[in-house]
N, C-alpha and C positions, 0 to 999 in steps of 0.2 A: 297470707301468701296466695296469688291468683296464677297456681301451676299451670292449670292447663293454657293460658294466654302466654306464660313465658314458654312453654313448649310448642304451641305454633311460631311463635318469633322464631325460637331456635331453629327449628328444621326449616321454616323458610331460609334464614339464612345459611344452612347450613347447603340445599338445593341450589342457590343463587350464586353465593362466593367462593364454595371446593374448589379447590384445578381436580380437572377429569382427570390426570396422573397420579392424583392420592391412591392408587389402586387397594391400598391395606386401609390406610384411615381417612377414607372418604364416609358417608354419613350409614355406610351398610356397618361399619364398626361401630358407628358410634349405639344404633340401635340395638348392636347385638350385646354390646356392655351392656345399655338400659335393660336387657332381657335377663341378661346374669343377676347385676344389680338386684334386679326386680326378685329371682328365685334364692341367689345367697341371703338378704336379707330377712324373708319370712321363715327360711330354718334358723334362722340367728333370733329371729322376732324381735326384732327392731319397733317401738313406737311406731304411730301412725306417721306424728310428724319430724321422726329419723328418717324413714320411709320418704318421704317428700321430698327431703333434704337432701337422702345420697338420690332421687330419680333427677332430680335437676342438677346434680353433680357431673354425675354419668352423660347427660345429656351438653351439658357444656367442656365436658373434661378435654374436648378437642376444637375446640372452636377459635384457639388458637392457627391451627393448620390455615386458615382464610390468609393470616399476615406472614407468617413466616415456618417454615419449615424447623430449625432447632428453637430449643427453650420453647418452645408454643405453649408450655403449662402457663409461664409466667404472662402472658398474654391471655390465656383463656381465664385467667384471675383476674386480669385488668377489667376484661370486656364483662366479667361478672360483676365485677364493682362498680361498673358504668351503668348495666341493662337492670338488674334486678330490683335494685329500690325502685323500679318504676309497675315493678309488679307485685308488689305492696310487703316486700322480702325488707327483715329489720339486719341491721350493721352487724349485729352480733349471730345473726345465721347465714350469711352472705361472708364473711369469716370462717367460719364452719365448713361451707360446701367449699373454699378456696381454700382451706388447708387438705379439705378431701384431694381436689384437685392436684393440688401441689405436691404430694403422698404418693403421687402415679408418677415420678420423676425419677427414669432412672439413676440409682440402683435407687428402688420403692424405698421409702421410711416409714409408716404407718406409724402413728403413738394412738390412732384409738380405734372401735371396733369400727366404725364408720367408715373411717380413712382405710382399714385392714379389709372391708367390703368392696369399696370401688378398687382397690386393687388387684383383689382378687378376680373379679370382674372384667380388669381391661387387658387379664395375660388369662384369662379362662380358657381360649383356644391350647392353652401350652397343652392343656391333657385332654382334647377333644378327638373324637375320631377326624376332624375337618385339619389337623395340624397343618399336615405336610400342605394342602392347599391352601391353607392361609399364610403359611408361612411363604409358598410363592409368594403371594401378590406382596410381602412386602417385601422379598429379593426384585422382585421386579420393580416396585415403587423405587429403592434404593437406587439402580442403576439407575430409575431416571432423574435424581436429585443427585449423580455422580459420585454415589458410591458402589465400585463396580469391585467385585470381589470374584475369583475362582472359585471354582467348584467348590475345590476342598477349602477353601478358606471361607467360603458360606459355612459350610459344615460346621468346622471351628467355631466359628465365630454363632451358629446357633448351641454347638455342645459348649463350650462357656458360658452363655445365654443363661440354658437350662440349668448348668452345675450350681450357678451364684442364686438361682431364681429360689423363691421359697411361696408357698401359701400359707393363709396366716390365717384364715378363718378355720374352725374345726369342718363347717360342711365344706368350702372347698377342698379340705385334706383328704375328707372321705370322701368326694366325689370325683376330685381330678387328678391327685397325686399319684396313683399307682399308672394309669395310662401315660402322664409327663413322664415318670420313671422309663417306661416301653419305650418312648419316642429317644429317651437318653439313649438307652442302650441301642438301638436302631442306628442313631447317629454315629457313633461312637464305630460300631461294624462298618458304616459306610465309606467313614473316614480311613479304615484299618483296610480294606478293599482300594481305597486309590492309591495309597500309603503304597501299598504290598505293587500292585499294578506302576507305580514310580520308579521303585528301587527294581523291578526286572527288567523295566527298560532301562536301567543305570547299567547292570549288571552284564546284561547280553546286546545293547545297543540296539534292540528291535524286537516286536515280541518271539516271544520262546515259546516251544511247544506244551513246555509245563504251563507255561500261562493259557493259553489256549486251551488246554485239558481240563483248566480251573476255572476257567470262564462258563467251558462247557457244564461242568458240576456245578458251578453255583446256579448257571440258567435252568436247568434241569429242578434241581433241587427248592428254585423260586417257584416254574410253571409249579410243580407238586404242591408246594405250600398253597399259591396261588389257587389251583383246582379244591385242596381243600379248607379253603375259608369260601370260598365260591358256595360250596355243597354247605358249609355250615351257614349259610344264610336262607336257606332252605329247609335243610333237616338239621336242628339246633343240636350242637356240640352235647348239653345236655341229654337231650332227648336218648340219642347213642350211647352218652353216659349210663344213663335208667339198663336200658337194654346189654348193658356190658360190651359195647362196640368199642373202636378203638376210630374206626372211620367208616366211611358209608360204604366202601367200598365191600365188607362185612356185615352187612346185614342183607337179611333172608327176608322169603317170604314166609309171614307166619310167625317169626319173631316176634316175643310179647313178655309183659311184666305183668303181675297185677299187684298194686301199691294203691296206698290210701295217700292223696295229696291234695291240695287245698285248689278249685278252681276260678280262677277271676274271668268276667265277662264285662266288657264295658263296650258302651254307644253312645256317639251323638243321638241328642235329643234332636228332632224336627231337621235332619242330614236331609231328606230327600227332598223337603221344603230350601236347605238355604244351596244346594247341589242347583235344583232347577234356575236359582238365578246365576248361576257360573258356567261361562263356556267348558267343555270337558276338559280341554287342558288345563284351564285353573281349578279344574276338579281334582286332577290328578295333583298338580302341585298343591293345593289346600288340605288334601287327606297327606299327602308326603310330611308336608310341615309339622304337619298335627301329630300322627304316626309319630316323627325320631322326636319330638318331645315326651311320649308315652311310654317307647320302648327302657329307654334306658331309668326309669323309676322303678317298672319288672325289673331289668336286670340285678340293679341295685341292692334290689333286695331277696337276694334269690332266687328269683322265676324266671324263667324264659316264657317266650311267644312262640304258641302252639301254631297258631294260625293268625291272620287278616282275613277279614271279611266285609270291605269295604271299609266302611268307618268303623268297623267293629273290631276289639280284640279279643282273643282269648289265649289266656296265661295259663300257666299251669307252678306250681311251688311245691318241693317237693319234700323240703323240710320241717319248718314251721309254720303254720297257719297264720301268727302274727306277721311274719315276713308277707303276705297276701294282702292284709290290712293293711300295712306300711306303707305296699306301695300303691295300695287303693286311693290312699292320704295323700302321698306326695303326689300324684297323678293328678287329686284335684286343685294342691294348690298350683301344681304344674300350670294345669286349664286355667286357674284366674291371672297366671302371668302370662301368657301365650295369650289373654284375652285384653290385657292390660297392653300389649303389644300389637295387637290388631286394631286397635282403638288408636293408636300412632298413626295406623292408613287408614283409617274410616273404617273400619271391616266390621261386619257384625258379629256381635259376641257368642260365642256358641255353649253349651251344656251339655256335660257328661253325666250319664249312669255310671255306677259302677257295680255288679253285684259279686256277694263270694259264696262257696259253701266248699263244705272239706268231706271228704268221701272215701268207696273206696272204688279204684279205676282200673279197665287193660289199656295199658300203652302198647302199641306194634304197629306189626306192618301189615298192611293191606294191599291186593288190587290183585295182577295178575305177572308173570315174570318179565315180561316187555315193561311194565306200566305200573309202578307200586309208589305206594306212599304211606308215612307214618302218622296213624290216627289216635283218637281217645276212645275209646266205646267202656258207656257207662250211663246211668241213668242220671247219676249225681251230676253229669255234665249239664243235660237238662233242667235239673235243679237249679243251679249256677245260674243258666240263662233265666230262668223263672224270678230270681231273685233281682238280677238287673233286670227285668220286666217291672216289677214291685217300682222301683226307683220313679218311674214316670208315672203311676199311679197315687205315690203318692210323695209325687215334687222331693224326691232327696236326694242327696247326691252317692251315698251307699248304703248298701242293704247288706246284711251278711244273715245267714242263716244259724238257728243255734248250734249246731255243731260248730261250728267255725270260734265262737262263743267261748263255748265249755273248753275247746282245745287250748284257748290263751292261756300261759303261765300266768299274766296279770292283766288281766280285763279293766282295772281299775284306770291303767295308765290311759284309759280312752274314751273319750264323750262319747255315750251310745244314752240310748232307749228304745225300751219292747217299742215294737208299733204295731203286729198283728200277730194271729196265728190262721196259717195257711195249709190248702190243702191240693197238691199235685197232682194233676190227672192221672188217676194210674197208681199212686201208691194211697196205701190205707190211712197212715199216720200222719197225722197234721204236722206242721213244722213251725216252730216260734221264728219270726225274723226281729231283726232288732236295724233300726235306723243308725250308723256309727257319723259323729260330725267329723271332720279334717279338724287341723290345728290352728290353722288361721280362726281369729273370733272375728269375723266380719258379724253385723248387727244383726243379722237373720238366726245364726250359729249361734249366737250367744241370748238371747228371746226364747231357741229352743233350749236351750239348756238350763236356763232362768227358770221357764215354764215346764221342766222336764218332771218337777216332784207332783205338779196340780195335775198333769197327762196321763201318769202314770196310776193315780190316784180316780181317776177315771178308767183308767181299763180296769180299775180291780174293781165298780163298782157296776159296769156293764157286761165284764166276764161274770158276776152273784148278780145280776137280772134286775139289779137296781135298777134303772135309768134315769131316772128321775134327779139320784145323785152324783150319775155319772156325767149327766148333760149339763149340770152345774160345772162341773168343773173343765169338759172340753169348751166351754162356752167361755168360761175366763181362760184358758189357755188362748183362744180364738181371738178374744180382745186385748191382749198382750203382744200376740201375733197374725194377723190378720191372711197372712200367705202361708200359717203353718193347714197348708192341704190334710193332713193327718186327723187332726182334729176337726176340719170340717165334715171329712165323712164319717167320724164318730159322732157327730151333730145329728146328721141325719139319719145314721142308724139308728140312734135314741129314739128319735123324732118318730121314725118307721115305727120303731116297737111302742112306742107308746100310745101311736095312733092306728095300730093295724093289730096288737097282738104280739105274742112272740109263738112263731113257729113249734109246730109240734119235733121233739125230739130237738130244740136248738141249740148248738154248744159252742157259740161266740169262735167256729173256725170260718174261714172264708175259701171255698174252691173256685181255684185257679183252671179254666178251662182252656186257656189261651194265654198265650204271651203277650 
């Protein structure tokens, strides 16, 4: 199968043939299925070449919309069975991706998990924060293919939608069903609001003063709601939560907790390198992209965001520390789909750190009674950042510190290995950090994990002054994995001590004087 050449064909034609009025399934949906596709399938871990099969699925599943607006699955089947054997795709997976396709027909039928992904995929919006605006463009698109419906009977006709709609994958359950649920009941209100506004113009022939007084309360009662989600995008709901607040409006200067909670610090690698070749406005919109792909893998799993700091986050979790790890993991398989999608526009791929450590912290408020804002102060913050430091010294994509470690109920459930022991500017005690992989085994992840018993087998022989047989064995980790960075600075620390000495007083810690 020569994916990438049937993926330029498709988006050429996808560019060339739309009518400009597909406003909802014009080629911005079809990419955004590819992106869902892309991240339901690696929590599902679908084979490499399942993978293959629903991305070219997803990518055709609308390529029908070029001839005709109804039934277009059964045409986007056609035009698969016409295009694909010429991109070296066999009868019997070319079947496969047209039963996926065919599966996205409403009302959905899925019979396999394939079929249950692209579907899930092509109504992902249903529980997105983006609903209500995608669900314009396709009230909008409808009227211009003459289906012109009322207010309230858009409504309906989305709360019906919703009631009959189901997901079918277990990660799209956890990740979109309770917000679809929110939009239901939403709808639902909305409808009960024009409903109520009908029958008193039935009742009185004009509005009424009760109507009006109701109008006034609910306008009232929305700016309030309104104002505070505004303020919760700011100072996170959370955050208030910690402090016993109720809303911002209740909180003091000087307000504080102090709680042990796990901190995550993540950055683009080389940001001010790929920033310099982008005008600032696609500065701002390439860190936006980035950002609400990151945010909600925190939320997911318990944490909120503390702050942005250009390309950088910092989260904070306040329950379990595995919850930190989780979403440290989803985070990067996030980045390799979000990089798998920039690769659709040419864009170049980017790298995240991620580091964690678990501590103990004051949360409050700071500044002065005009001018306050809620901070972290702790040293362990520091720490944290220290540890996403680590990440680019030594090429990994998460670092976590032993605390974070020891706190897991079951550490088992996750690819790590030691890779150093470190020492903080400022504190006395060295700190063990451990390198954790994500769950995706792309061929780097899975080399280090292969090589993880010979690696490890080496720190213990370089931690007792061996070297001689500790460089044995970073030496065959190195030529197993040639980009495992890790191992080649334990190369050359061998190399150092065996050619220089070992230091007086040496005890295999490494300080950290900078970030």
């Amino acid at each position: 199968m020569r994916f990438t050449e049937a993926k330029k064909y498709l988006l050429a034609r996808l560019q060339k043939e739309l009518k400009p009025n597909l406003y909802y399934h014009g080629i911005h949906h079809t990419l955004d299925v590819y992106e869902a596709v892309n991240r339901i399938a690696m929590h599902e871990k679908v084979s490499k070449k399942d993978l293959t099969l629903l991305k070219t699925a997803a990518l055709f599943h609308d390529i029908g919309f070029i001839e005709k607006y109804k039934m277009n699955e059964d045409y986007s089947a056609f035009i698969c069975r016409d295009v694909l054997p010429n991109f070296g795709y066999s009868k019997k997976d070319i079947e496969i991706i047209c039963n996926m396709i065919l599966s996205t027909t409403i009302p959905q039928c899925p019979k396999t998990l394939l079929e249950e992904i692209l579907c899930d995929a092509d109504l992902d919006y249903l529980g997105r924060d983006d609903f209500y605006v995608t669900a314009f463009t396709l009230q909008r698109e409808w009227n211009e293919y003459g289906i012109v419906l009322s207010l309230k009977n858009w409504h309906i006709q989305q709360l019906c939608f919703i009631q009959s709609h189901r997901y079918f994958t277990n990660t799209a359950i956890k990740q979109r069903e309770e917000k679809k649920l929110m939009h239901l009941a939403q709808i639902k209100e909305i409808i009960d609001i024009i409903e109520h506004s009908e029958s008193v113009h039935l009742n009185n022939g004009s509005e009424s003063e009760i109507l009006k007084l109701n109008k006034s309360i609910a306008s009232l009662t929305k700016d309030l709601d309104d104002t505070n989600a505004a303020y919760n995008k700011f100072v996170p709901s959370e955050f208030l939560g910690f402090l016993d607040k109720k809303n911002i409006a209740d909180l003091k200067l000087g307000d504080n907790i102090q709680k042990e909670m796990t901190i995550l610090f993540s950055d683009i690698r080389s940001f001010t390198n790929l920033s310099e070749t982008m005008l600032p406005s696609d500065n701002f919109k390439f860190i936006n992209s980035y950002l609400r792909r990151m945010a909600p893998c925190i939320r997911r799993n318990n944490g909120f965001v503390d702050k942005y700091m250009g390309d950088s986050i910092m989260a904070l979790f306040g329950k379990e520390p595995e919850d930190a790890l989780k979403a440290a993991i989803e985070s990067q398989i996030e980045v390799r789909i979000y990089n798998d999608y920039r690769a659709l526009k040419s864009k170049a791929q980017i790298k995240v750190g991620i580091g964690l450590h678990t501590g103990e912290l004051m949360l409050g408020i700071i500044g002065e009674e005009r001018r306050m804002e809620g901070t972290v102060i702790s040293d362990n913050v520091n720490i944290a950042s220290r540890m996403e430091g680590l990440t680019k010294a030594y090429n990994a994509e998460i670092v976590i510190s032993e605390n974070v470690l020891q706190k897991i109920g079951s550490p088992e459930n996750f690819n790590y290995r030691f890779l150093d022991k470190v020492k903080v500017k400022g504190k006395s005690q060295p700190i063990s950090v451990y390198e954790v992989f994500s769950e995706m085994v792309n061929p780097i992840t899975k080399l280090k994990i292969d090589s993880k018993a010979d690696f490890e087998l080496g720190i213990f022989y370089y931690q007792e002054k061996r070297f001689d047989e500790a460089l044995k064995f970073f030496t065959k980790v190195y030529k197993m994995n040639e980009s495992d960075k890790a191992s080649i600075i334990y190369i050359n620390r061998c190399e150092n001590m065996l050619k220089y000495g070992v230091p007086p007083n040496w005890d295999a810690v490494i300080a950290l004087n900078e970030k």
